[in-house]
N, C-alpha and C positions, 0 to 999 in steps of 0.2 A: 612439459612432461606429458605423457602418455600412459594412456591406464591400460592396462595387459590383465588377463585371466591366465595362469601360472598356476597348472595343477587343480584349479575349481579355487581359486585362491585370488584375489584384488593384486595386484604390484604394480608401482609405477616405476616407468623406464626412462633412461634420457630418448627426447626425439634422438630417430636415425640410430636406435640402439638397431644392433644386431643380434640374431639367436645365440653369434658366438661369442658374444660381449655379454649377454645372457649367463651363458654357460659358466663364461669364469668370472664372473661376479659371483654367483653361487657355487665356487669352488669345483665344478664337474668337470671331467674329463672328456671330451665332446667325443674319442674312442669308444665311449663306453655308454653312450647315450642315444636311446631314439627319442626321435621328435615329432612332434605333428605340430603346424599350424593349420587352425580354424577348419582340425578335422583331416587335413593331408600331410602325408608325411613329407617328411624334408630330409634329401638325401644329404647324410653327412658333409658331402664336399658342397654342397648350401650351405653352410650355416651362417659362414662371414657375409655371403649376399643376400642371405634372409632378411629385412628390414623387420624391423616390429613397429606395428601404428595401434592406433587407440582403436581400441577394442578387440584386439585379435585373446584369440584363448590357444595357448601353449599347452603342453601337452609334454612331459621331458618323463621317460621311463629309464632305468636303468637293468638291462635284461641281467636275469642270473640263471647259472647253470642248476642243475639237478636232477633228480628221478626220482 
């Protein structure tokens, strides 16, 4: 297992998890999500090649509209 930072949050992941494995484990739409790892963003069409290892800190915002 792998220990991830998720939001300022502890979570473990299976090794070779991905951000997109990520994503629908917590039910997200990866459409509708930005990302950062350990501070950089990750362009959407990353996400399946994103790997997650022990210690990265995630970062998943879901943008909304308004004024």
């Amino acid at each position: 297992m792998a220990e991830i930072v998720l939001n300022g949050k502890p979570r473990t992941v299976e090794p070779g998890s991905t951000l997109k494995i990520l994503l629908e484990e917590l039910g997200l739409d990866p459409r509708w999500i930005v990302a950062e790892k350990n501070g950089d963003p990750v362009a959407r069409n990353r996400f399946d090649a994103t790997v997650l290892a022990d210690g990265d800190r995630i970062e998943l915002v879901r943008p909304v509209a308004g004024g």
